[in-house]
C-alpha positions as CSV (number, residue, x, y, z in Angstrom):
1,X,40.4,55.6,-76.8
2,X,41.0,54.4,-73.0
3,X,43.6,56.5,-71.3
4,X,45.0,54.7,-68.0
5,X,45.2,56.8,-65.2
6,X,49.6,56.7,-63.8
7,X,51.1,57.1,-61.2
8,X,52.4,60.5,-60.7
9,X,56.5,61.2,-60.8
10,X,58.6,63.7,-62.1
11,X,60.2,61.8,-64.6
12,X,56.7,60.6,-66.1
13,X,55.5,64.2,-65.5
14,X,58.9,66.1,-67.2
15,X,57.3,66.2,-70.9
16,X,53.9,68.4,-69.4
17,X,55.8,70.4,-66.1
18,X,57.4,69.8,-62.6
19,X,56.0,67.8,-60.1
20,X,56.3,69.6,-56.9
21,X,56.8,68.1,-53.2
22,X,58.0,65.2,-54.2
23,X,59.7,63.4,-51.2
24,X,62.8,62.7,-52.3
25,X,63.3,65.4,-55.1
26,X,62.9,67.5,-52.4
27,X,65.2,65.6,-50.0
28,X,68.1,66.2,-52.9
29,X,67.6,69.9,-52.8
30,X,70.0,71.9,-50.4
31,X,67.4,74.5,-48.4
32,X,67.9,77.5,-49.2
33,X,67.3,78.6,-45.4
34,X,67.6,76.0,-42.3
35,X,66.7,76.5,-38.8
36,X,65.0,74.5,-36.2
37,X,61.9,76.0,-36.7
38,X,61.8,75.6,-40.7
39,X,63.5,75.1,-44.4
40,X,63.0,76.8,-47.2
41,X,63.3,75.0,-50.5
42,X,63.1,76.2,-54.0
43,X,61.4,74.1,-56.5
44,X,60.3,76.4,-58.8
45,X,60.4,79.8,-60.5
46,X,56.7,80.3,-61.5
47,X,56.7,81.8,-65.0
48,X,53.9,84.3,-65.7
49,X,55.0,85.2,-69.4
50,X,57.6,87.3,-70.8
51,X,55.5,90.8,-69.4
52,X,55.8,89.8,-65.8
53,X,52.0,89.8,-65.4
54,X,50.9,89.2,-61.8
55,X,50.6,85.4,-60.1
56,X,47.3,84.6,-58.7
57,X,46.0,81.8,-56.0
58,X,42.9,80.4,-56.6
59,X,40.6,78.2,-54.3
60,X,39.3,75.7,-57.3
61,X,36.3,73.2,-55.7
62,X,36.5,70.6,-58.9
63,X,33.4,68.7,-58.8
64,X,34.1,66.9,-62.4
65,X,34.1,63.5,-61.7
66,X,33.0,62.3,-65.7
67,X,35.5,59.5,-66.9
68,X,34.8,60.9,-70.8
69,X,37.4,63.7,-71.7
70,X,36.2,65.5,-74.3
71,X,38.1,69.0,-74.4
72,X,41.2,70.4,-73.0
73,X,42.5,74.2,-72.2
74,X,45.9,75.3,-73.0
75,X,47.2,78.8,-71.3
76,X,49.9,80.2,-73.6
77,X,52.0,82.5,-71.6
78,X,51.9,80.8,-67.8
79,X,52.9,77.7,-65.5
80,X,49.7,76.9,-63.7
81,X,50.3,75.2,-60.6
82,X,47.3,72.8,-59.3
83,X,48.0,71.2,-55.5
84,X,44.6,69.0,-54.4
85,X,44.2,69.9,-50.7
86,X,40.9,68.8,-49.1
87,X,38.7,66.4,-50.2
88,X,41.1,63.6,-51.7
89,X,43.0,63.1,-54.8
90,X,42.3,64.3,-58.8
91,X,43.4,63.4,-62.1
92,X,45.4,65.2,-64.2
93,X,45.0,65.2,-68.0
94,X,48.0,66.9,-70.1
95,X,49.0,66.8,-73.4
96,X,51.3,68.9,-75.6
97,X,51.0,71.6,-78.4
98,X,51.2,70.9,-81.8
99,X,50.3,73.9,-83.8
100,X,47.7,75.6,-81.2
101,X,45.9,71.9,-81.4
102,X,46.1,69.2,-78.5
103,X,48.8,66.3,-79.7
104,X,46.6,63.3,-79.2
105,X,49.5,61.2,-79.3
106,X,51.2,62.4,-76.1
107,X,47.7,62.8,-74.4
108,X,48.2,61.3,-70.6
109,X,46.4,60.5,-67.1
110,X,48.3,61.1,-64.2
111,X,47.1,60.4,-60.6
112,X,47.8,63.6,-58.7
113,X,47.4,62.6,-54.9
114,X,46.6,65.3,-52.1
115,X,49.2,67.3,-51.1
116,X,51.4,66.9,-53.8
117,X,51.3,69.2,-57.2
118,X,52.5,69.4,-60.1
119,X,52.9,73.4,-62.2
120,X,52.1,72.8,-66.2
121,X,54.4,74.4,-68.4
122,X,52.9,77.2,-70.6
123,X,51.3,75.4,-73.6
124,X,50.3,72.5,-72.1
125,X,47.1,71.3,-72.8
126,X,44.9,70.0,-69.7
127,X,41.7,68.9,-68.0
128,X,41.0,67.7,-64.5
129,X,39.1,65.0,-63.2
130,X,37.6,63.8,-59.4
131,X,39.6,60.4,-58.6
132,X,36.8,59.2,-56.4
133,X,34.4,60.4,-59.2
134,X,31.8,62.0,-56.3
135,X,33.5,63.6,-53.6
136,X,34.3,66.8,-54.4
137,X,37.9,68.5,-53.7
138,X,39.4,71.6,-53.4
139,X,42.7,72.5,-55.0
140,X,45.1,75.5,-54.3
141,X,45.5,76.8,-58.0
142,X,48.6,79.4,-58.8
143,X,48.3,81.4,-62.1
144,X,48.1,84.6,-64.0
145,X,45.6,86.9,-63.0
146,X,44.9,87.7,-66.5
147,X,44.7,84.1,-67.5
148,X,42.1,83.7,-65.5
149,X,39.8,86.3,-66.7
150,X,40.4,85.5,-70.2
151,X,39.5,82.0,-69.5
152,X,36.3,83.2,-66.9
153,X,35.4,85.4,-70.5
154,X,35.6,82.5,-72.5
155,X,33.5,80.0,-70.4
156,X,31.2,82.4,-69.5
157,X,30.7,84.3,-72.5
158,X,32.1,82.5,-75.1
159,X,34.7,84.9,-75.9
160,X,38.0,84.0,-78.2
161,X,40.6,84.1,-75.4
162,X,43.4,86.0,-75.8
163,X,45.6,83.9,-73.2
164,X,44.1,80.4,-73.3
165,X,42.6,77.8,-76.0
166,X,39.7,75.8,-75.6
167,X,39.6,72.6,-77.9
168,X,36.9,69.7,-78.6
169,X,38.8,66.3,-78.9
170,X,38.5,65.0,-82.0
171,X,38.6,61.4,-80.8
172,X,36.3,59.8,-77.8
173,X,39.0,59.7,-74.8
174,X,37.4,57.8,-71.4
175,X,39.6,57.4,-68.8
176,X,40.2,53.9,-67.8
177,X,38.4,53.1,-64.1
């Protein structure tokens, strides 16, 4: 299967999460504080599970720049945010649950350009992918603390996560050039 890469929007996005910093979603939104110096404006309540579990930043350097997809992860309980910051722009596989198994049929390729993000609702199935293919880049990540050491556990010591899924596709996905 080729899977075009899309433009990013929130609309497009809405199925998988929120697309966050988007220019003129964020021109619509009333700042919760304004001063000369700065605004504040809420785009997001970041939901770490129905325990409260602590949020997390990560530093991610994703060096992946394969076109062929041929797992995804899925975190259960958490939004996890992803905003490319250095290095240039990423791709953003998603897809959604259907019965703790990626739904091939919603599987999608967004273009997720630097400086913009998006925040994956909890269940959605994902991978991420260089744009440029060989220059690496560096994403902030926001999480759960404890998803990421379930999912460290599991890649490293191929552990059943507790938190997360890993899946093999059961169909050849390349992403389209």
């Amino acid at each position: 299967m080729m899977l075009p890469i899309a433009p990013l929007s929130p609309s497009a996005f809405s199925p998988y999460g929120k697309v966050l910093g988007w220019p003129e979603d964020l021109a619509r939104r009333e700042p919760r504080h304004s001063s000369p110096a700065s605004d504040f404006i809420h785009q997001l309540s970041f939901d770490t599970g129905a325990d409260g579990g602590p949020a997390e930043v990560l530093w991610v350097n994703y060096r992946d720049g394969a076109s062929r997809i041929d797992r995804l992860e899925m975190h259960r309980l958490t939004h996890q945010a992803v905003v490319p910051i250095h290095g240039g722009d990423l791709v953003q596989i998603v897809c959604l649950d259907r019965d703790d198994a990626p739904d091939i049929d919603s599987l999608r390729a967004f273009h997720l350009p630097q400086g913009l993000g998006i925040a994956m609702s909890p269940g959605c199935w994902h991978a991420t992918r260089l744009l440029d293919r060989e220059a690496p880049v560096t994403a902030l990540m926001l999480t759960r603390h404890s998803t990421t050491r379930d999912l460290v556990a599991m890649l490293n010591e191929h552990t059943t996560g507790r938190e997360s899924l890993l899946r093999p596709l059961s169909i050849t996905v390349e992403l389209e050039a």
